[in-house]
C-alpha positions as CSV (number, residue, x, y, z in Angstrom):
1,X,174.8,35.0,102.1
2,X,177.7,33.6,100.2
3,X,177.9,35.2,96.9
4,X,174.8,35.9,96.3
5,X,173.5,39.7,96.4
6,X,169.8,38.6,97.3
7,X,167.5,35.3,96.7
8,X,166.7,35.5,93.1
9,X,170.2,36.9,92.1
10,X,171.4,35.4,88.4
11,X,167.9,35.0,87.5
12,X,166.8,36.8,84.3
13,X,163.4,37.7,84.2
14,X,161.6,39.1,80.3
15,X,159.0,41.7,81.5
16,X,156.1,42.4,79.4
17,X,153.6,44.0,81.8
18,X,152.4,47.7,82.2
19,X,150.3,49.4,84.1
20,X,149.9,47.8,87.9
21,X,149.2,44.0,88.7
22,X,152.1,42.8,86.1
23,X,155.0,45.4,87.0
24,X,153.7,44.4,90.8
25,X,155.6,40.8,89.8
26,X,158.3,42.0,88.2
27,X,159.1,44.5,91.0
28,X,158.8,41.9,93.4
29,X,161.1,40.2,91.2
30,X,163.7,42.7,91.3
31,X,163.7,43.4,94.7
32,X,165.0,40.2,95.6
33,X,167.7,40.5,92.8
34,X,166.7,39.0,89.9
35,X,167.8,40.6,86.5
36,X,164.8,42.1,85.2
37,X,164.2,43.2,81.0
38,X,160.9,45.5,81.0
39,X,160.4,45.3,77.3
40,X,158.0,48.9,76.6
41,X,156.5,48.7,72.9
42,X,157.5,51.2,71.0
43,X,156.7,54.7,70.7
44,X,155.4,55.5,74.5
45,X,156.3,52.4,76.5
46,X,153.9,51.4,79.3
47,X,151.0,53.9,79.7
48,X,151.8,54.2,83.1
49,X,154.5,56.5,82.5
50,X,152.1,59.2,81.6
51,X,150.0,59.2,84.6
52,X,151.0,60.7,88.3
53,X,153.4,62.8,86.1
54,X,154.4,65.6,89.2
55,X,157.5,67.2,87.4
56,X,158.8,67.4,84.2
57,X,156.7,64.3,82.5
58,X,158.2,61.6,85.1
59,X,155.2,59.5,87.0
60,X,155.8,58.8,90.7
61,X,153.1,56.3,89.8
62,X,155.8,54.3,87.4
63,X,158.5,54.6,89.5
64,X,156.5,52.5,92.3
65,X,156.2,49.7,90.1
66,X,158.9,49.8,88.1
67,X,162.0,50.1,90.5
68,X,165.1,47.8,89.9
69,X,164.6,46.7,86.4
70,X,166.1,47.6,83.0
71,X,164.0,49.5,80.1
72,X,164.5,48.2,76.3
73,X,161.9,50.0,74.2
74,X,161.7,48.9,71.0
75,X,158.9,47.7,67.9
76,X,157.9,44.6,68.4
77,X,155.9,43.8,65.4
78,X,158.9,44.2,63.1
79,X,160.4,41.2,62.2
80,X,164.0,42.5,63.6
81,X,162.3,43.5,67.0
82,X,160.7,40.2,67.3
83,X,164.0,38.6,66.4
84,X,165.8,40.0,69.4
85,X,162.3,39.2,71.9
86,X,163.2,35.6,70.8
87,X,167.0,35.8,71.0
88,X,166.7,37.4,74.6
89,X,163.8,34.2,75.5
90,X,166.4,32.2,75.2
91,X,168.3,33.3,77.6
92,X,165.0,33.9,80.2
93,X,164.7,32.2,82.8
94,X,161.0,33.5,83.6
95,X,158.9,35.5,80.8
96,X,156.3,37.7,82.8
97,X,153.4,39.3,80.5
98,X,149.8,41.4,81.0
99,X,148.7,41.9,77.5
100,X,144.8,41.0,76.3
101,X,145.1,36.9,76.2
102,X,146.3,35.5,72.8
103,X,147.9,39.5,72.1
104,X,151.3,37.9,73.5
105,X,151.0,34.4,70.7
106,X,150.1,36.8,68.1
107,X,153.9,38.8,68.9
108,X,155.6,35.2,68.3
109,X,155.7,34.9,71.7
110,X,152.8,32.6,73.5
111,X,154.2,29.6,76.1
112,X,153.9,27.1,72.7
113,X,156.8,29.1,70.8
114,X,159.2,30.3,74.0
115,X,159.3,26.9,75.7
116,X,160.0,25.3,72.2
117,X,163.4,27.7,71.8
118,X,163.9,27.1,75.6
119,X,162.0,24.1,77.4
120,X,163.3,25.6,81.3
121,X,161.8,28.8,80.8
122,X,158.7,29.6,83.2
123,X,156.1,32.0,81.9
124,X,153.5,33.8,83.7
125,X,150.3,35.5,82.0
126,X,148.5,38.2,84.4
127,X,145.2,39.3,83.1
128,X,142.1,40.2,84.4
129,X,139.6,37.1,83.7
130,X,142.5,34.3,83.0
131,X,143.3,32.8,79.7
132,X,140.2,30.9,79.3
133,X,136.4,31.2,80.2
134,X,133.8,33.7,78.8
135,X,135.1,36.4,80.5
136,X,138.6,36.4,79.2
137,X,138.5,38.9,76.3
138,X,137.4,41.4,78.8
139,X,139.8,44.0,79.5
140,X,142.0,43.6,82.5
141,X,141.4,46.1,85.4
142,X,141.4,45.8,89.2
143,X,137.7,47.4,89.6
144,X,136.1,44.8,86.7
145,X,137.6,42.0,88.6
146,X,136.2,43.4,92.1
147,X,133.1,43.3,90.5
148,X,132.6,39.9,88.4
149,X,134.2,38.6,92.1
150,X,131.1,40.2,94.6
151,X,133.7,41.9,96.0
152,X,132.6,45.6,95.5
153,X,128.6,44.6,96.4
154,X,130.3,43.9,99.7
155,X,131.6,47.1,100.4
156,X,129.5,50.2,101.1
157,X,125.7,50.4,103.2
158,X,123.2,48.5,102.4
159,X,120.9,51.5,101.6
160,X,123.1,53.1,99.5
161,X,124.9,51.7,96.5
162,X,128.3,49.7,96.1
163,X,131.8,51.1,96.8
164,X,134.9,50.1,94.8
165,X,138.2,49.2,97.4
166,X,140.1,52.4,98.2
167,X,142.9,50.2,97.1
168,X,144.6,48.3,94.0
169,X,144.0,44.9,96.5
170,X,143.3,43.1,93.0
171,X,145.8,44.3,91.1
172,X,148.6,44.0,93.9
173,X,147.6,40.8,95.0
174,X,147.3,39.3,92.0
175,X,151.2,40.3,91.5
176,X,151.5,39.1,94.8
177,X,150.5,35.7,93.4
178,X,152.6,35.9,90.1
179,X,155.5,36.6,92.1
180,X,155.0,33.5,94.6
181,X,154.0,31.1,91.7
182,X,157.3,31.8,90.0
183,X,159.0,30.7,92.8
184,X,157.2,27.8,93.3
185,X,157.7,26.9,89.4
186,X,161.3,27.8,89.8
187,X,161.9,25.3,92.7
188,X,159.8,22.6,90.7
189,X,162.4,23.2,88.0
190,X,165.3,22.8,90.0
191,X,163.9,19.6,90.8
192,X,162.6,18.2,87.6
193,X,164.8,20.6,84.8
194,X,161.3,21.4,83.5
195,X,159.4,25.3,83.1
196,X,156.0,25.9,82.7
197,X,152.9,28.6,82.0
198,X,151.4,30.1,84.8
199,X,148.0,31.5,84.8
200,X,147.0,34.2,87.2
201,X,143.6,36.3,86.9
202,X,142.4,39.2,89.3
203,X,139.2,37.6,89.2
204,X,140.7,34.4,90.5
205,X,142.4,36.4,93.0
206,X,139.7,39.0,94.2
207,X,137.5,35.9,94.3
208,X,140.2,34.2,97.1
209,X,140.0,37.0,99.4
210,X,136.5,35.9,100.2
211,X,136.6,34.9,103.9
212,X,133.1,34.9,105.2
213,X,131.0,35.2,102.5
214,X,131.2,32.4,99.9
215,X,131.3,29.3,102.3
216,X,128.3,31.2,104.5
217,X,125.9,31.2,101.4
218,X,127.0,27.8,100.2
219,X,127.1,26.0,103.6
220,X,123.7,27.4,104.1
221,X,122.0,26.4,101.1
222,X,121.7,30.3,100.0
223,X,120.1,31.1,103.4
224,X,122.3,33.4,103.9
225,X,122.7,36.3,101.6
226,X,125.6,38.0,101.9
227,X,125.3,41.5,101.6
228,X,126.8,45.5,102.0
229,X,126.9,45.7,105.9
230,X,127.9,49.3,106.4
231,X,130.8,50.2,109.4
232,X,130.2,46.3,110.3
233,X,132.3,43.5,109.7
234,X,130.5,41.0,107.6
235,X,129.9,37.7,109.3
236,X,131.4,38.8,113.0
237,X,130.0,40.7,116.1
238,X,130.7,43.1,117.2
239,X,133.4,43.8,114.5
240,X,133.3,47.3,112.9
241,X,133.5,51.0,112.9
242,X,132.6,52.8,115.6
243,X,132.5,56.7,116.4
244,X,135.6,58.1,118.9
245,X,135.5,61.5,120.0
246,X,138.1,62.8,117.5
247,X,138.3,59.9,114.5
248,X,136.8,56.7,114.0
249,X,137.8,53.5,115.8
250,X,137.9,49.7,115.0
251,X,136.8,47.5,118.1
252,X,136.8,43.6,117.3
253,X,135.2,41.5,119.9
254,X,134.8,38.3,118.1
255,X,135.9,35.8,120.6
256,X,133.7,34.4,123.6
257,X,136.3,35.8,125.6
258,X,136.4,39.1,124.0
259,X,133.0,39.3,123.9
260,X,132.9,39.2,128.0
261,X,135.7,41.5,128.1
262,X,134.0,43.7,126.3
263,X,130.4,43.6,127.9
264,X,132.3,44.1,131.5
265,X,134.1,47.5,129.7
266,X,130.9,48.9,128.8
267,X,128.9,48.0,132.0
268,X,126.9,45.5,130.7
269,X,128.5,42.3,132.0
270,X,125.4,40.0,131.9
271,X,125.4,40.5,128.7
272,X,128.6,38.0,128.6
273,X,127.0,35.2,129.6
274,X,123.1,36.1,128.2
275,X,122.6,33.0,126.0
276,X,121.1,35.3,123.2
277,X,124.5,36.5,122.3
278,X,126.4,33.1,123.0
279,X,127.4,33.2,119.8
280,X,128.6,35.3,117.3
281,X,126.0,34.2,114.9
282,X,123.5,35.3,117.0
283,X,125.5,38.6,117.6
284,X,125.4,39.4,114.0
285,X,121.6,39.2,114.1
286,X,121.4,41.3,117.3
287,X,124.9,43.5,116.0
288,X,121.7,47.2,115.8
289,X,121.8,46.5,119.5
290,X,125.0,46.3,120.4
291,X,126.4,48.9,118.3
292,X,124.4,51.4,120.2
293,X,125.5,49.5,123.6
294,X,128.9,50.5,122.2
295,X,128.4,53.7,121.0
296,X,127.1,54.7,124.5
297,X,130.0,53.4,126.1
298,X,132.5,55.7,123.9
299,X,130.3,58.7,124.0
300,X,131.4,58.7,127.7
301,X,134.5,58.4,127.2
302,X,137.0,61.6,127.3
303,X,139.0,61.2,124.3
304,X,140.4,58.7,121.8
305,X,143.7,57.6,123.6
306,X,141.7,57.0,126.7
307,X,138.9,54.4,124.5
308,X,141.9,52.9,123.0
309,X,144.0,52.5,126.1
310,X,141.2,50.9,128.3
311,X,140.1,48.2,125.6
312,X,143.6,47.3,124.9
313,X,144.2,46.8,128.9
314,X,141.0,44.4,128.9
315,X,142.7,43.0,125.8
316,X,140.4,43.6,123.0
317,X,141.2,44.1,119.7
318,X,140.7,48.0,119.0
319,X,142.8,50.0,116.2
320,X,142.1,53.6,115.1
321,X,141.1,54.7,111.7
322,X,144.2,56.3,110.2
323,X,144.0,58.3,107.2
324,X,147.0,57.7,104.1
325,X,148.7,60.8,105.4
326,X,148.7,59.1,109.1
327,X,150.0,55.8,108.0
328,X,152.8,56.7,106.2
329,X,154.4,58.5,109.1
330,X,153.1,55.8,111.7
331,X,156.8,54.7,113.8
332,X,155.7,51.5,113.4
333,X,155.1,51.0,109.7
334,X,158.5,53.9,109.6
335,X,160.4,51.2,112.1
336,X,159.9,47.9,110.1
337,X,160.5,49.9,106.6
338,X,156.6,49.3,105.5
339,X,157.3,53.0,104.3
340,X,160.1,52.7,102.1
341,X,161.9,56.1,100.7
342,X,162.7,56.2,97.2
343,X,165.4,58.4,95.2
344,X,164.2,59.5,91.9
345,X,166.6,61.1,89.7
346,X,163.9,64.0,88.8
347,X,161.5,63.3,91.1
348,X,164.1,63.6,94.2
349,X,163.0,61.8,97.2
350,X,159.6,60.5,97.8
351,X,157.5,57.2,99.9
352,X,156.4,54.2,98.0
353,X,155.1,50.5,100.1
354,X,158.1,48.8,100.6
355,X,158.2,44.3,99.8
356,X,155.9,42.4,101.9
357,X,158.6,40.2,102.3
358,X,161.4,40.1,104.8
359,X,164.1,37.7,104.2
360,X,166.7,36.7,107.3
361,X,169.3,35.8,105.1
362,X,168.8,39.6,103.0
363,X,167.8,42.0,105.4
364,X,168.3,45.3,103.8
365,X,165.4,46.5,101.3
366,X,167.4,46.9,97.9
367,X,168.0,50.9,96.7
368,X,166.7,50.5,92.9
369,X,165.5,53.0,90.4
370,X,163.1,53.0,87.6
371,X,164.6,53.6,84.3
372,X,163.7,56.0,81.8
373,X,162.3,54.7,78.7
374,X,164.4,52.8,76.3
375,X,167.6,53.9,78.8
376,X,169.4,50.5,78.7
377,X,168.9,49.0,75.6
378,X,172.6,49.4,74.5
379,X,173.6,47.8,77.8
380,X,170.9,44.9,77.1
381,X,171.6,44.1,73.5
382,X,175.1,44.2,74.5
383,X,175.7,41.8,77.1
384,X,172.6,39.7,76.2
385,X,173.3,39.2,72.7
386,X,176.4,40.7,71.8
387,X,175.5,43.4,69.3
388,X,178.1,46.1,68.2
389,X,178.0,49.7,68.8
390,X,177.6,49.8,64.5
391,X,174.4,47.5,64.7
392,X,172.8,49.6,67.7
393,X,173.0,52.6,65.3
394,X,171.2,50.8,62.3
395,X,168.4,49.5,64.3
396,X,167.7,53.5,65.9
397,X,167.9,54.5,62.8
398,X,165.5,52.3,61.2
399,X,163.3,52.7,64.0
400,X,163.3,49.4,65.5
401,X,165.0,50.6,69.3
402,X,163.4,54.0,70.7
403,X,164.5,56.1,73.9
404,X,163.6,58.8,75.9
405,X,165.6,62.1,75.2
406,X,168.1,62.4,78.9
């Protein structure tokens, strides 16, 4: 490792997000060492502080996203609070924002002003519809992109209406993807001395996850309509949700192979080599069938270990349903740290998703904590730009800096 503490260590990152999908970046950021400024404008900071708030007015919810990095609350539309923005993009190597497009130009600070004060600096605008198109005054949430993307008419039965994902996958992802592209700009930079703007949307990114659906219609000149398929996979057979005796159960036979294995599991094994399931196209077509072939089969069965231990012996994708609660204590996701525990000093101690990543080099996931608001920006102003204790003091007192009473 050297001297360095993680991958991204010296780096300075300028954080203007709140809420998820930006702070998703910036985390991400953090946790592989980067120095990272969350600016929160001024009174309330980001307006995910005030949601998930368990004990005394401090959001597990913020915490999540917000680990690692340093608060500086101040007003930025006052001409000595966008003074020190600039002053501090200077010194940036990245400059991270969510706001409405064109709300961070109209601050003083769009790609056009920062990379004229500093050409090396890389910025990165997350938004919901991307900084162009006729979507992109639209507000910015992980549900609207779902929906502009087909995603949520995907999900649900087809009798009944559409189902948003029991997830942030947009938001999340779409840090995912600000996080990644910064360290592809950074590396072009090392190369060429040169920054640049990054644009990443959660349409763009909801849109991505497509796997079956988009080529299918296109390929097939719109003869095939994808559509809400229920406990089935879309596009694969048999690929779904099943019944068990005590939860539900995931089987995936997808493969020819696992197709056979399957058919000789649930005593059917002509079925294996019956040329009207040869395919998985044409098991899609027949999937009413074989989902109550299937459904017999575990009906039979005893119990949910014994359906799970006999596909997994004819080796055939199977997984249980496991509830939030169930996950989080699974010794699997506990072993590899896909759980991480968090210390919160008023929160205490409390689970969180851990970094995707894993790093050889850096093995151990990083202990950070969220700030409070406005909690560093002494230390900041300080070190950054070398203001005196005297000139902290005017600018609280004229209102330009705020903090949260600790």
């Amino acid at each position: 490792m050297g001297a360095y503490s993680h991958i991204l260590d010296g780096y300075k990152i300028l954080d203007f997000t709140q809420f998820v999908a930006g702070p998703t970046v910036t985390r991400l950021l953090a946790e592989m060492g980067a120095e990272v400024i969350k600016i929160e404008l001024a009174p309330g900071g980001d307006p995910l502080r005030t949601m998930y708030t368990f004990k005394d007015g401090r959001s597990s919810l913020f915490v999540q996203h917000n680990r690692g990095k340093m608060s500086l609350c101040l007003d930025a539309k006052s001409a000595a609070g966008r003074g020190i923005l600039l002053d501090l993009a200077r010194a940036a190597d990245v400059l991270v924002e969510n706001f409405t497009p064109g709300a961070i130009a109209r601050l003083g600070l769009g790609y056009e002003a920062v990379s004229r004060i500093n050409p090396r600096i890389i910025m990165c605008s997350i938004s919901g519809f991307g900084q162009s198109g006729p979507l992109a005054a639209k507000p910015g949430f992980d549900t609207l992109g779902a929906s502009y993307a087909g995603v949520i008419d995907m999900n649900g039965y087809a009798e009944g209406g559409p189902c948003p994902p029991g997830a942030a996958i947009g938001d999340v992802t779409a840090g995912l993807n600000g996080a990644a592209s910064i360290g592809f700009a950074l590396l072009h930079r090392e190369r060429t001395g040169r920054g640049q703007y990054l644009d990443i949307s959660l349409l763009d990114t909801y849109f991505h996850c497509h796997d079956f659906s988009v080529q299918a219609f296109s390929a097939s000149g719109g003869a095939i309509s994808p559509t809400r398929t229920g406990p089935n996979v879309p596009g694969y057979a048999p690929a779904g949700v099943f019944r068990g005796k005590q939860r539900s159960i995931v089987v995936m036979a997808i493969t020819a192979a696992q197709w056979r294995s399957l058919c000789r599991v649930i005593g059917r094994p002509e079925l294996g080599d019956d040329p009207e399931f040869a395919t998985s196209t044409e098991r899609v077509e027949r999937m009413p069938l074989i989902r109550e072939l299937i459904q017999g089969w575990l009906d039979t069965m005893p119990g949910d270990d014994e359906i799970i231990g006999v596909l997994e012996a004819a080796r055939i994708p199977v997984a249980p349903v496991l509830s939030v609660a169930e996950a989080v204590n699974h010794p699997h996701l506990r072993q590899r740290g896909t759980v991480m525990t968090v210390s919160d000093p008023v929160l205490g101690l409390f689970d969180v998703p851990a970094s995707p990543w894993r790093f050889s080099e850096f093995p151990q996931a990083r202990n950070l904590r969220a700030p409070f608001l406005g909690e560093h920006n002494g230390t900041i102003l300080k070190q950054y730009l070398g203001y005196t204790e005297q000139r902290l003091q005017q600018l609280a007192g004229d209102g330009i800096l705020h903090s949260e009473n600790r």
